[in-house]
TORPA-4810 file (N, C-alpha, C, O; in nm, 3 decimals):
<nodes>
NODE_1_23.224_-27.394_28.527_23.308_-27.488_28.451_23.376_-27.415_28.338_23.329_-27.320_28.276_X
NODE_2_23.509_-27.480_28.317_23.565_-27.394_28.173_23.563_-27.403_28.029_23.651_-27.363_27.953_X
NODE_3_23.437_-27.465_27.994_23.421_-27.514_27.872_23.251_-27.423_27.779_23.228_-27.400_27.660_X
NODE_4_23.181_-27.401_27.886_23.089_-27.351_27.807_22.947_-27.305_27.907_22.933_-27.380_28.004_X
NODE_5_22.894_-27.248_27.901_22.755_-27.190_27.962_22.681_-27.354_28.035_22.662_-27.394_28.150_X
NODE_6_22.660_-27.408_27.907_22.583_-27.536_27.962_22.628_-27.637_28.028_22.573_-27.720_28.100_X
NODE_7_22.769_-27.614_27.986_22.872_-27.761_28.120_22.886_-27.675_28.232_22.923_-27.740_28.330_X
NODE_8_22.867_-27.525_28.262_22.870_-27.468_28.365_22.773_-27.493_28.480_22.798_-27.515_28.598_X
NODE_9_22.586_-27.478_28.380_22.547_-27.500_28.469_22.483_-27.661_28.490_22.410_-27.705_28.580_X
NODE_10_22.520_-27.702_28.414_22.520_-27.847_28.426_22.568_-27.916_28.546_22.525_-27.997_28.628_X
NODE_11_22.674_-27.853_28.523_22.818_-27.918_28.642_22.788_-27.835_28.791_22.840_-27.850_28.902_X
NODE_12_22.690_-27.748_28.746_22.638_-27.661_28.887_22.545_-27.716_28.933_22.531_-27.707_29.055_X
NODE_13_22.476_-27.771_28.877_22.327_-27.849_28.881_22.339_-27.972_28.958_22.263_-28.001_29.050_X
NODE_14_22.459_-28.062_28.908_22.465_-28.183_28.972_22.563_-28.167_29.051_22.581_-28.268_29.119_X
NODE_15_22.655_-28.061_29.079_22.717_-28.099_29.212_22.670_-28.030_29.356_22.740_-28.038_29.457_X
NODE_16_22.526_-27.954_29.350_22.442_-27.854_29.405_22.378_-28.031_29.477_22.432_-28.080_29.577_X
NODE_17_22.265_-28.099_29.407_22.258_-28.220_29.449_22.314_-28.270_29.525_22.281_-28.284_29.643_X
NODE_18_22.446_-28.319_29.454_22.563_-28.410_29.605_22.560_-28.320_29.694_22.533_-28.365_29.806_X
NODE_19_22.580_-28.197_29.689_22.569_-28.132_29.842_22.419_-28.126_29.894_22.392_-28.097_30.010_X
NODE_20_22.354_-28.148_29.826_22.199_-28.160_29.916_22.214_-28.316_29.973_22.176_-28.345_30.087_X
NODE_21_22.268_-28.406_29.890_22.269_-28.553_29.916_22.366_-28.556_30.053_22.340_-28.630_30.148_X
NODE_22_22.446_-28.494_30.052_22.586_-28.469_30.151_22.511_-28.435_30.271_22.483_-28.522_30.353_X
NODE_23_22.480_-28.329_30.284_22.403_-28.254_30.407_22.293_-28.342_30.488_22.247_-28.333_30.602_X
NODE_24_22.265_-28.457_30.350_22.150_-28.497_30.432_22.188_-28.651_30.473_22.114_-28.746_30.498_X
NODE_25_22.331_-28.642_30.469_22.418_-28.768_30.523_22.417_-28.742_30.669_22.382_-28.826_30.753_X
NODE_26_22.449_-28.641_30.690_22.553_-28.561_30.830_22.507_-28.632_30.920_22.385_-28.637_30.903_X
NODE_27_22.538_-28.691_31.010_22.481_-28.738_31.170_22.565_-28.659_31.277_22.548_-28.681_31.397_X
NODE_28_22.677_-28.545_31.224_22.705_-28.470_31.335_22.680_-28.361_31.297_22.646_-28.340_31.180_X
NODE_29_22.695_-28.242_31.414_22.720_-28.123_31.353_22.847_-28.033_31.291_22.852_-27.928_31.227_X
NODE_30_22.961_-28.138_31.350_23.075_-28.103_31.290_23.116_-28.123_31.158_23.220_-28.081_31.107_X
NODE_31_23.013_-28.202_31.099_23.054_-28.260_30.993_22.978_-28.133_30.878_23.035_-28.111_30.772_X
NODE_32_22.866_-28.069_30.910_22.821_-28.006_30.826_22.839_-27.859_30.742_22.763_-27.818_30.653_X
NODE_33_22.974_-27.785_30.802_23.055_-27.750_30.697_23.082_-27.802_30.574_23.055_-27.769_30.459_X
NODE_34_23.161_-27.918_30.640_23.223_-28.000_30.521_23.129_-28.069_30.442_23.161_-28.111_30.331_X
NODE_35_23.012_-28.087_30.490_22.936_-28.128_30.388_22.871_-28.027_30.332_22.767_-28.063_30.276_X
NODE_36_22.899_-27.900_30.326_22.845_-27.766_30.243_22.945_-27.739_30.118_22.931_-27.647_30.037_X
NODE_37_23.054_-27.839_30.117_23.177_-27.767_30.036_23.111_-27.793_29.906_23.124_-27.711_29.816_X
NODE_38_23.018_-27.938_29.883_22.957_-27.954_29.694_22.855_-27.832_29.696_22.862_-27.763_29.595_X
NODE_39_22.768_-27.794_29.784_22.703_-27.672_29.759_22.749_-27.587_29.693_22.738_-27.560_29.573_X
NODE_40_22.828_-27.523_29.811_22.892_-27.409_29.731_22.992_-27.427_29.639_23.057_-27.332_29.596_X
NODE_41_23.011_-27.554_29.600_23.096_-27.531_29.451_23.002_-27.558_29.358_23.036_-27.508_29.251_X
NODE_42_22.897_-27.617_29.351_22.812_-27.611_29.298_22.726_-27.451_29.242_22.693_-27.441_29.124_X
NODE_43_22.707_-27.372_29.310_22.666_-27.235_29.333_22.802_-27.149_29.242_22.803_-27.075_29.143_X
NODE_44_22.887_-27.194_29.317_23.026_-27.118_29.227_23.023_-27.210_29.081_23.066_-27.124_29.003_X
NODE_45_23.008_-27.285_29.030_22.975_-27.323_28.907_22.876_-27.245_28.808_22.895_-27.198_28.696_X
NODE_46_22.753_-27.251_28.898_22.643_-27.151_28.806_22.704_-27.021_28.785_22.722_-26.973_28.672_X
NODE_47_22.737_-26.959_28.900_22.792_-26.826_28.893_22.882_-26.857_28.757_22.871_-26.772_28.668_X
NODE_48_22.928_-26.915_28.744_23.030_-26.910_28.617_22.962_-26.927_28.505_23.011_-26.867_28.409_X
NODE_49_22.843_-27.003_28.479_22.818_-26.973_28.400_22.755_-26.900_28.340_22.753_-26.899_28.217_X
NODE_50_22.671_-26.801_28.434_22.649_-26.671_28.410_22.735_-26.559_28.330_22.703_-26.465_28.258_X
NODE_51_22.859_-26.612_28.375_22.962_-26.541_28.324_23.007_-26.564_28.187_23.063_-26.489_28.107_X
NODE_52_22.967_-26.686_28.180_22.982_-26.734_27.984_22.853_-26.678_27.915_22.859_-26.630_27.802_X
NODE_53_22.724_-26.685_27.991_22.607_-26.548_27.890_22.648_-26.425_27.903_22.616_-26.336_27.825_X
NODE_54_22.711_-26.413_27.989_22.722_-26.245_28.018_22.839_-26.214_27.888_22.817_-26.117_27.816_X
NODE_55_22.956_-26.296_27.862_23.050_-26.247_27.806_23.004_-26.272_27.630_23.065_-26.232_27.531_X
NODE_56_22.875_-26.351_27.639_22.881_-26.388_27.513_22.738_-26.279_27.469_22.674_-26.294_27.365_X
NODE_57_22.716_-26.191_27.552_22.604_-26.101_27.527_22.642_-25.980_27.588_22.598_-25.955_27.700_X
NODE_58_22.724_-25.895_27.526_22.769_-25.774_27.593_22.648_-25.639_27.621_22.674_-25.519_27.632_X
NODE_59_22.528_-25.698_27.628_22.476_-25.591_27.698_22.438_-25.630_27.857_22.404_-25.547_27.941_X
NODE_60_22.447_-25.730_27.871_22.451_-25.796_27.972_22.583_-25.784_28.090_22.643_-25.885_28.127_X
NODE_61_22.618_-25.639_28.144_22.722_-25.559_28.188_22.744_-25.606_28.366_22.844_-25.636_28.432_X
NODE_62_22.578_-25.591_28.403_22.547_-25.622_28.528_22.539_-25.744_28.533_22.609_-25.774_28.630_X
NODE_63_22.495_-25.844_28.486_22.489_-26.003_28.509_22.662_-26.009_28.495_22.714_-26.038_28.603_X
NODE_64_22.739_-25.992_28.405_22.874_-25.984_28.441_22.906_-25.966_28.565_22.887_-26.060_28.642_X
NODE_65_22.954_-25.858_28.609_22.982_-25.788_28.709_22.918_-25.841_28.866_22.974_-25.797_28.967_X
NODE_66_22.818_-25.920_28.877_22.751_-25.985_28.978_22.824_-26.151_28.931_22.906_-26.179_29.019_X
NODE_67_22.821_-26.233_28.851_22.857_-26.349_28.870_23.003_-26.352_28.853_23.073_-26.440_28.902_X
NODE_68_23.052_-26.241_28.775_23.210_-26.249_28.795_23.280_-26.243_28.948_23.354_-26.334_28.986_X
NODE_69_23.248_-26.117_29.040_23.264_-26.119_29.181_23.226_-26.226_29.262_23.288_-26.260_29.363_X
NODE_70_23.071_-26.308_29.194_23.027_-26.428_29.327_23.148_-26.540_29.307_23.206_-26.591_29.403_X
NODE_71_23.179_-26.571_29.159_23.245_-26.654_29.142_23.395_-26.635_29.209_23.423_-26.716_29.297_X
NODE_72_23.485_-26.546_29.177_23.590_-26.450_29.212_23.576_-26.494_29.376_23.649_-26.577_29.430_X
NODE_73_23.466_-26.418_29.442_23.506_-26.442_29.622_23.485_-26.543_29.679_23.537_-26.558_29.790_X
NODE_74_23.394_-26.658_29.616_23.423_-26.805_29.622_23.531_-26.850_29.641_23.559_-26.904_29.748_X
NODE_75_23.648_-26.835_29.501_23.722_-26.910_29.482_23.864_-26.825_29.568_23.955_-26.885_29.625_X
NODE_76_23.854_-26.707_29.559_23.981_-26.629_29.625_23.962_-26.608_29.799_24.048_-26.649_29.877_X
NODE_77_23.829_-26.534_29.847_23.791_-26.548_29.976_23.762_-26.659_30.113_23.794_-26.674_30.231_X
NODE_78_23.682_-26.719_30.014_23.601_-26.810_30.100_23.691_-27.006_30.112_23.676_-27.102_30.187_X
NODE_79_23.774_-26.977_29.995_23.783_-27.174_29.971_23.925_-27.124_30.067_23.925_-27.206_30.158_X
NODE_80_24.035_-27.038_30.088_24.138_-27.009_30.130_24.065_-27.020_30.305_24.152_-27.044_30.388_X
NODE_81_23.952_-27.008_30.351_23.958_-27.051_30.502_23.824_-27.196_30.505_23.822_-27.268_30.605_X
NODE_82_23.758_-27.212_30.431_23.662_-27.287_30.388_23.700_-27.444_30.470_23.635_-27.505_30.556_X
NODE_83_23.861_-27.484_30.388_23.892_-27.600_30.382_23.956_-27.634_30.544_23.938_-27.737_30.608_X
NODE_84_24.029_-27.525_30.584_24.123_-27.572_30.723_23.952_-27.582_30.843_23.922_-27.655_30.938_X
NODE_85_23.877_-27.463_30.770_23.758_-27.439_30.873_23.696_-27.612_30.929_23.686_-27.661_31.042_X
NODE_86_23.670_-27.657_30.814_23.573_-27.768_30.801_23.690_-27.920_30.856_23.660_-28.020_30.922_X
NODE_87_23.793_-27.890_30.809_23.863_-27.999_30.895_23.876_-28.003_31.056_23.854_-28.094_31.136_X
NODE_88_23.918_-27.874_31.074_23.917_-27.809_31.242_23.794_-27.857_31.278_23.804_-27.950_31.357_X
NODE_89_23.680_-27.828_31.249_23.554_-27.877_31.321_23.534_-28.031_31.301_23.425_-28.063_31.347_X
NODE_90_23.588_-28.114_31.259_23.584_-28.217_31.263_23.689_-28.337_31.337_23.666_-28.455_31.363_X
NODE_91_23.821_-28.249_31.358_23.919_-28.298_31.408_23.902_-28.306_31.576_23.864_-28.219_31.655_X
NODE_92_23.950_-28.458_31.603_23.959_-28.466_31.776_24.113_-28.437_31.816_24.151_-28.374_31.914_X
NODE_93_24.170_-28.483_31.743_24.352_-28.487_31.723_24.395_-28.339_31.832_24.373_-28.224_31.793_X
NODE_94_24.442_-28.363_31.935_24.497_-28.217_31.992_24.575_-28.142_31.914_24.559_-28.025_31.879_X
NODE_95_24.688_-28.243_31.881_24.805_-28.172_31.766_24.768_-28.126_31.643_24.801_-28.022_31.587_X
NODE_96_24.676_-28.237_31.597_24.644_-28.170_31.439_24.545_-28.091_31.462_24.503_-28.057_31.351_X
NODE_97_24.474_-28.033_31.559_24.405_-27.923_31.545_24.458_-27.811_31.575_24.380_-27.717_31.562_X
NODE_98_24.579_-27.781_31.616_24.707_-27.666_31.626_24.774_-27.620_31.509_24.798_-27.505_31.471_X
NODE_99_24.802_-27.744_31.454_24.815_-27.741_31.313_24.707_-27.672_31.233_24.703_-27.552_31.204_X
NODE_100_24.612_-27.776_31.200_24.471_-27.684_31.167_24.448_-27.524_31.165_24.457_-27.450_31.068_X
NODE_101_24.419_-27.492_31.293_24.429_-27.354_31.339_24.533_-27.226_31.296_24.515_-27.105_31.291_X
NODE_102_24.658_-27.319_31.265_24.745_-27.261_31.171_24.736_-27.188_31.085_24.754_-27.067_31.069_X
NODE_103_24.696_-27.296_31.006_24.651_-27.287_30.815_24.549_-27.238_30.819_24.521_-27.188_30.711_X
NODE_104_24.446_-27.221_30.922_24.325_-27.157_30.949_24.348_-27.007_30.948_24.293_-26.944_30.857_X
NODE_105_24.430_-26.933_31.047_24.491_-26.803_31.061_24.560_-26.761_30.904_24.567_-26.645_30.862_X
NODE_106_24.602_-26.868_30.838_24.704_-26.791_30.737_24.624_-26.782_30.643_24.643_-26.683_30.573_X
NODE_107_24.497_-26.882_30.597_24.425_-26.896_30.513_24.290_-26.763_30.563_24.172_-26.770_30.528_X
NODE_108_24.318_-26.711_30.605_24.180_-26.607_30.656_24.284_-26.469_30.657_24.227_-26.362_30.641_X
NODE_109_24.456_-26.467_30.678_24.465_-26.326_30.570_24.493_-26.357_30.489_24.534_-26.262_30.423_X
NODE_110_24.502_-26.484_30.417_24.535_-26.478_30.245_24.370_-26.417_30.176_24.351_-26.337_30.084_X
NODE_111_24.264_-26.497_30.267_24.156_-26.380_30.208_24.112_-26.266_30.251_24.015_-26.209_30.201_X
NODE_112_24.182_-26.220_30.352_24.165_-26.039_30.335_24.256_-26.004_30.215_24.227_-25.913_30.137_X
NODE_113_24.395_-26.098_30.200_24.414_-26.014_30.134_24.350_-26.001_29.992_24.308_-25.898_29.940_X
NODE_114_24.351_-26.134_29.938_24.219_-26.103_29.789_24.068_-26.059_29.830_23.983_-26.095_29.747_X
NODE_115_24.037_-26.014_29.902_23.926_-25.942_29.982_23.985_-25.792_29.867_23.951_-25.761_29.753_X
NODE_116_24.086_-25.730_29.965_24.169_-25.650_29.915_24.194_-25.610_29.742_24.200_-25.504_29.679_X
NODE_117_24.199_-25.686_29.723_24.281_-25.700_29.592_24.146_-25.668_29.482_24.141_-25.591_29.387_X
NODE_118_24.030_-25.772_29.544_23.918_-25.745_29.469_23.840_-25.614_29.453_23.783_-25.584_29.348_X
NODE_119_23.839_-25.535_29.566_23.807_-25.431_29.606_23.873_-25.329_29.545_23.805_-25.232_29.510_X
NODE_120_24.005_-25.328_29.521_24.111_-25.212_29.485_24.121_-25.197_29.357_24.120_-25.085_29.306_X
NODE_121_24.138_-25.357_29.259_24.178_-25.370_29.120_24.057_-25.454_29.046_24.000_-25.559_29.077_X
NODE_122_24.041_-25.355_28.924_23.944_-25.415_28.850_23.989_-25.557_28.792_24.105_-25.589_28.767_X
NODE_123_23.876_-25.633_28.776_23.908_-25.788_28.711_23.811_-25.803_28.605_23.695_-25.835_28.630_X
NODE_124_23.863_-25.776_28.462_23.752_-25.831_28.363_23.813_-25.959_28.296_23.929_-25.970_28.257_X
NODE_125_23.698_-26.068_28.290_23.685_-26.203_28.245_23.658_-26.189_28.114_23.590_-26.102_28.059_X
NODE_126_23.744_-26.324_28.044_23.749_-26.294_27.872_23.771_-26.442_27.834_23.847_-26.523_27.888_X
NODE_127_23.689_-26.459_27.733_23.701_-26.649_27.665_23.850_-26.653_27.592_23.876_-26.611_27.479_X
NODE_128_23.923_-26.702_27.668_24.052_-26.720_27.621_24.134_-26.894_27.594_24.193_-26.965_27.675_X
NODE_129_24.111_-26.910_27.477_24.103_-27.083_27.467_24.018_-27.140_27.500_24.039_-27.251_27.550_X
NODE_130_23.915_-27.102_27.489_23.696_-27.165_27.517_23.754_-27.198_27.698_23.718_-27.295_27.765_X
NODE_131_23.847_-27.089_27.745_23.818_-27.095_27.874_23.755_-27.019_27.939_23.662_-27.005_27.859_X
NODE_132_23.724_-26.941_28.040_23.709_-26.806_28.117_23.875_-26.769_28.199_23.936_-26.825_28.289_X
NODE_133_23.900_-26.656_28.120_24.016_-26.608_28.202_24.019_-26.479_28.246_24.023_-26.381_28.171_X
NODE_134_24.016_-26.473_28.439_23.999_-26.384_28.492_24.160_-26.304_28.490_24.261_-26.342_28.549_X
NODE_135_24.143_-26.167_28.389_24.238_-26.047_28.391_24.200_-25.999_28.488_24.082_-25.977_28.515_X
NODE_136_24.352_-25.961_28.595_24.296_-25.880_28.702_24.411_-25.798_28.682_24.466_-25.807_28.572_X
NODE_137_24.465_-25.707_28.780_24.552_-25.636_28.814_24.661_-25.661_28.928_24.776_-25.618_28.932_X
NODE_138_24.607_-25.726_29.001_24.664_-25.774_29.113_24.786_-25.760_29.135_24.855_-25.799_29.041_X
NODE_139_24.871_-25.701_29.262_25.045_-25.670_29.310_25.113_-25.768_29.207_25.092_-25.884_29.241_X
NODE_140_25.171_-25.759_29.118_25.228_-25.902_29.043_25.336_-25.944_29.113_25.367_-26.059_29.081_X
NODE_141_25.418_-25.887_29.209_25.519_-25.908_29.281_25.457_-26.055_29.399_25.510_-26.153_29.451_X
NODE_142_25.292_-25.980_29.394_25.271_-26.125_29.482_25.196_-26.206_29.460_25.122_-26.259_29.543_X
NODE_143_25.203_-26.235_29.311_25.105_-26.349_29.297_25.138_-26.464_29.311_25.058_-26.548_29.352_X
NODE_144_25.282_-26.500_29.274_25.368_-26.629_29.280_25.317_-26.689_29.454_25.258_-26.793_29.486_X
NODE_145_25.368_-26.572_29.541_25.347_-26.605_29.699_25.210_-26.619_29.750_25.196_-26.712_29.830_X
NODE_146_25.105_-26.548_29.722_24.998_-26.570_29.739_24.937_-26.683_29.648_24.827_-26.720_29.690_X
NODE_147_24.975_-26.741_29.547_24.932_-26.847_29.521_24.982_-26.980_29.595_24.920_-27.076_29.642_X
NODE_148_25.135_-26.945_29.587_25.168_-27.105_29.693_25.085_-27.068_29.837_25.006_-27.156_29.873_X
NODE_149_25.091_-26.988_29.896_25.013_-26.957_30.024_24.838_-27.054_30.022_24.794_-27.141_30.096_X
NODE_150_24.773_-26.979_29.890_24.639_-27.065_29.835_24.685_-27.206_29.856_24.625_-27.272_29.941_X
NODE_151_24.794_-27.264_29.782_24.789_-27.389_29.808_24.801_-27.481_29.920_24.751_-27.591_29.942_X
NODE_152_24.892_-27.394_29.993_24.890_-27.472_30.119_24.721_-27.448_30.225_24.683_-27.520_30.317_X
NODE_153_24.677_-27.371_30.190_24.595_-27.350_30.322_24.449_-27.460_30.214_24.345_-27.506_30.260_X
NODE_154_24.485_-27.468_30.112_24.407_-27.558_30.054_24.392_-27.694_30.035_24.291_-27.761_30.016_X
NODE_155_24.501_-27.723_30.043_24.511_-27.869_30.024_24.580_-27.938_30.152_24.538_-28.052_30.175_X
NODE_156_24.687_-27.883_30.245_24.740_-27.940_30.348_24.638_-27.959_30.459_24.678_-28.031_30.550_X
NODE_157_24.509_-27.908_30.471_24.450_-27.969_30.542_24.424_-28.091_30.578_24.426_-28.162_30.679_X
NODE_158_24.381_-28.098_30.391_24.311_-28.275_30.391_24.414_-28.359_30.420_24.369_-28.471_30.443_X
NODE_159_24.548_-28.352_30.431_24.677_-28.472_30.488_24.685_-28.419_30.628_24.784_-28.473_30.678_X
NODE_160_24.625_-28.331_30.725_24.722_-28.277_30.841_24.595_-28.372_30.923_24.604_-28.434_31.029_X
NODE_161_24.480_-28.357_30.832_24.345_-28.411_30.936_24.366_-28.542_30.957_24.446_-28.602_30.884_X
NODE_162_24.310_-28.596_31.042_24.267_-28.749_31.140_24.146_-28.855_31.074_24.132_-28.977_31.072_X
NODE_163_24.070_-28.741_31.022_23.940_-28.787_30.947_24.026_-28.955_30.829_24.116_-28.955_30.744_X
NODE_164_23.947_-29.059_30.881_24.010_-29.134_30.758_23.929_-29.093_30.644_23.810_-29.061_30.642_X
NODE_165_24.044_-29.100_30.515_24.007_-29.092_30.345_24.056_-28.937_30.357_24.096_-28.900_30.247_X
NODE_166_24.062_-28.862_30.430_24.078_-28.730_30.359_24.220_-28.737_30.324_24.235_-28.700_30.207_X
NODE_167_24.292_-28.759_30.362_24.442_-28.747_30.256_24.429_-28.803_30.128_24.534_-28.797_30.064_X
NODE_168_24.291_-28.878_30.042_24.298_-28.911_29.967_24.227_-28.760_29.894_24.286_-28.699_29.804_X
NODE_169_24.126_-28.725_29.936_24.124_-28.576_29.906_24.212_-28.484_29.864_24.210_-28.422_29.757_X
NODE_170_24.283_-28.478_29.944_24.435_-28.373_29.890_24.499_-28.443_29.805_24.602_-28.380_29.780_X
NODE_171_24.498_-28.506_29.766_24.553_-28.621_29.659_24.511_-28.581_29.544_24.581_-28.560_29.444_X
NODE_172_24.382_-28.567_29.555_24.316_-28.556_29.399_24.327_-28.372_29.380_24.330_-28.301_29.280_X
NODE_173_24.331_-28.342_29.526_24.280_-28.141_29.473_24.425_-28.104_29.441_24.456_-27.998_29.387_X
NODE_174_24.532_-28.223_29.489_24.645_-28.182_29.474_24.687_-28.219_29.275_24.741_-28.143_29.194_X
NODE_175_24.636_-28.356_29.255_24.637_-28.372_29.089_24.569_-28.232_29.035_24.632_-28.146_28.974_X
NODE_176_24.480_-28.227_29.057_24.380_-28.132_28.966_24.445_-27.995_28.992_24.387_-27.896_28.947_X
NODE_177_24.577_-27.976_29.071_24.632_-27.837_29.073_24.745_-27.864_28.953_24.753_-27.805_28.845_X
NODE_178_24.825_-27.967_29.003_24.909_-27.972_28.918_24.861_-27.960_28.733_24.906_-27.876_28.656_X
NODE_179_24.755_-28.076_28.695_24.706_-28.074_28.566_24.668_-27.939_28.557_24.680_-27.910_28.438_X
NODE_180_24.627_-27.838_28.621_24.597_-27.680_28.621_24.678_-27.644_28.598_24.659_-27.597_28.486_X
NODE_181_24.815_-27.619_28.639_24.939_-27.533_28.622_24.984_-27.565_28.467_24.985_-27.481_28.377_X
NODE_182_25.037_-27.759_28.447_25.096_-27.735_28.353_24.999_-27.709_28.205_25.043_-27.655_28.104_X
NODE_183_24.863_-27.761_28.222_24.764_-27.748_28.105_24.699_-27.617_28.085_24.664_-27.565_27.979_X
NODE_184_24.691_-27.577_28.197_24.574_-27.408_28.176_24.623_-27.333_28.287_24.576_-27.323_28.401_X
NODE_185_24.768_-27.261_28.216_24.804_-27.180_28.342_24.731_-27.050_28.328_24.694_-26.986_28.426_X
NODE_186_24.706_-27.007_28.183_24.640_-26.924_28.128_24.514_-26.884_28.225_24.480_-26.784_28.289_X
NODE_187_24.458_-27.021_28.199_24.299_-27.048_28.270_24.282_-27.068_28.428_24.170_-27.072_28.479_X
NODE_188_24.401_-27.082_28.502_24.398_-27.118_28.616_24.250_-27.140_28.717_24.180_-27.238_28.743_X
NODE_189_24.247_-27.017_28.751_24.141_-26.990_28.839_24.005_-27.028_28.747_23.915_-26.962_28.798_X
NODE_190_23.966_-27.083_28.664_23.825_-27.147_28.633_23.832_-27.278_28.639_23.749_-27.352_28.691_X
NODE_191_23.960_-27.318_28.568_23.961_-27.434_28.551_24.028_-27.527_28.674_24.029_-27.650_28.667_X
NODE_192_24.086_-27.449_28.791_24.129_-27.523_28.951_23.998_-27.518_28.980_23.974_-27.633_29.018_X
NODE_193_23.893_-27.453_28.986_23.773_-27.431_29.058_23.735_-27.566_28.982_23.740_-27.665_29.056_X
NODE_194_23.697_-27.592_28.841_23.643_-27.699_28.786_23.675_-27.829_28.844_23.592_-27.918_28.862_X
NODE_195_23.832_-27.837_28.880_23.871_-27.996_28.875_23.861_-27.991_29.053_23.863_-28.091_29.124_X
NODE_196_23.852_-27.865_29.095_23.810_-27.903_29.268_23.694_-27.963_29.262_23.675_-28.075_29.311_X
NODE_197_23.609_-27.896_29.204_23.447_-27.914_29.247_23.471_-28.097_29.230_23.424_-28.166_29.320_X
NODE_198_23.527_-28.151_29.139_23.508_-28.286_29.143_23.532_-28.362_29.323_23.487_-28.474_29.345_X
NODE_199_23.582_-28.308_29.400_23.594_-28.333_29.544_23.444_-28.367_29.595_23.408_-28.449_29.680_X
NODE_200_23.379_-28.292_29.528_23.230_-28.310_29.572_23.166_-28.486_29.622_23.116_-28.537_29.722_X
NODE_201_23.209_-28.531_29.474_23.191_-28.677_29.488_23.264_-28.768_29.613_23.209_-28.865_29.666_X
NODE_202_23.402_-28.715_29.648_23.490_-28.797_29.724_23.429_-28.722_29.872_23.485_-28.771_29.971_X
NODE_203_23.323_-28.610_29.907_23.310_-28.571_29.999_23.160_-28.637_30.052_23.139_-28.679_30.166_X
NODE_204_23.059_-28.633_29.939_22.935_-28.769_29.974_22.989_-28.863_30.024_22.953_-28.888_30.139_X
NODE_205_23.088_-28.946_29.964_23.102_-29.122_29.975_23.171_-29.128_30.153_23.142_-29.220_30.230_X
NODE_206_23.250_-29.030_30.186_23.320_-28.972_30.288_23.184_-28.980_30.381_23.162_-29.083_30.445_X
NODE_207_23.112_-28.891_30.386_23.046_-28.834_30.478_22.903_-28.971_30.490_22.851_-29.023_30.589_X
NODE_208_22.886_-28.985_30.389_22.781_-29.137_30.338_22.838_-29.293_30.425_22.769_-29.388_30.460_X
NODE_209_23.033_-29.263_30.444_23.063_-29.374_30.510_23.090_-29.344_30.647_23.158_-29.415_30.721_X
NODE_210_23.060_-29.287_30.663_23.082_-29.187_30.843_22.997_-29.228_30.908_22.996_-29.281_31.019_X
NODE_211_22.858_-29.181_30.775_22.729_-29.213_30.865_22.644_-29.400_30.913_22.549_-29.439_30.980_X
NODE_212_22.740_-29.455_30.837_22.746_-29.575_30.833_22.808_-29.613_30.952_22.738_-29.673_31.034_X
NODE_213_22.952_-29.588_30.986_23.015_-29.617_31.092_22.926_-29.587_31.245_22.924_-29.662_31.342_X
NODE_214_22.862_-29.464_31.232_22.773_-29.427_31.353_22.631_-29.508_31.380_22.564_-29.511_31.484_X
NODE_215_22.599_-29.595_31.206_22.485_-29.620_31.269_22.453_-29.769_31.358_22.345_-29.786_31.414_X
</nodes>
């Protein structure tokens, strides 16, 4: 979270829960990706706030350097194929799973390429406006493109899928980008991770009313 050590792991704590609560909704197996997404934003939360002791205790070099990267390949690696992954396995739709598969392919080299990027160019994290702001190095020629790229393979899922309620999903990851850009462009990447993880909640009630419909 972008506010402090203890809303970090606070906000790690209880959205770790909804994904235990989530998982233990599932009545398919397709569904249980997508019910892993509060986990691991949950997990990518703590990691962050590791990163607020680490920065606020500079001998603490290695606890840096380990929760800065877990957090980092969370949010750059893994959420760029995460989201098309977990719709695809849930989709019956012939067409929208072509689609799917799409954003699936583009979203899996957008994370080689920050695979890449992480690997090549150092990234040190710094409290900048009681946020965490990850300095990296990164091609600057392509961050503009690789970020709209992030967005689409992130959010066009939840409108391309069949699943009812998920376009209301992209709805909200789509608010919480925008309030990101124009409020904390600075902060981007802690604070998009923050207002995603709130999906967590809209992904229980989702998966909680699924299992209802089946029973």
């Amino acid at each position: 979270m972008c506010f402090s050590a203890t809303a970090s792991f606070t906000a790690g704590a209880v959205i770790t829960a909804i994904g235990v609560a989530s998982e233990l909704k599932v009545r398919k197996k397709s569904q249980r990706l997508f019910a892993a997404v509060p986990l691991i934003f949950g997990l990518q939360q703590i990691a962050e706030g590791f990163v607020w002791v680490s920065l606020q205790r500079p001998d603490q070099l290695l606890m840096q350097y380990i929760s800065t990267y877990v957090f980092l390949i969370t949010a750059d690696v893994l959420w760029p194929v995460m989201v098309a992954a977990s719709c695809l396995l849930m989709e019956e739709n012939p067409g929208k799973r072509k689609i799917l598969k799409i954003l699936l392919a583009a979203g899996a080299a957008l994370s080689l390429y920050y695979a890449f990027c992480l690997l090549s160019f150092a990234v040190t994290p710094e409290i900048l406006n009681c946020h965490i702001n990850y300095a990296g190095e990164f091609p600057h020629v392509l961050v503009i493109p690789a970020f709209l790229v992030y967005l689409v393979v992130t959010i066009t899922p939840f409108f391309v899928s069949g699943v009812k309620g998920m376009p209301w999903l992209g709805a909200v990851l789509f608010l919480a980008c925008v309030v990101s850009v124009i409020f904390y462009i600075q902060n981007l990447t802690s604070v998009w991770c923050f207002f995603a993880a709130i999906l967590s909640i809209f992904i229980y009630l989702l998966i909680s009313r699924e299992k209802q419909k089946g029973s």
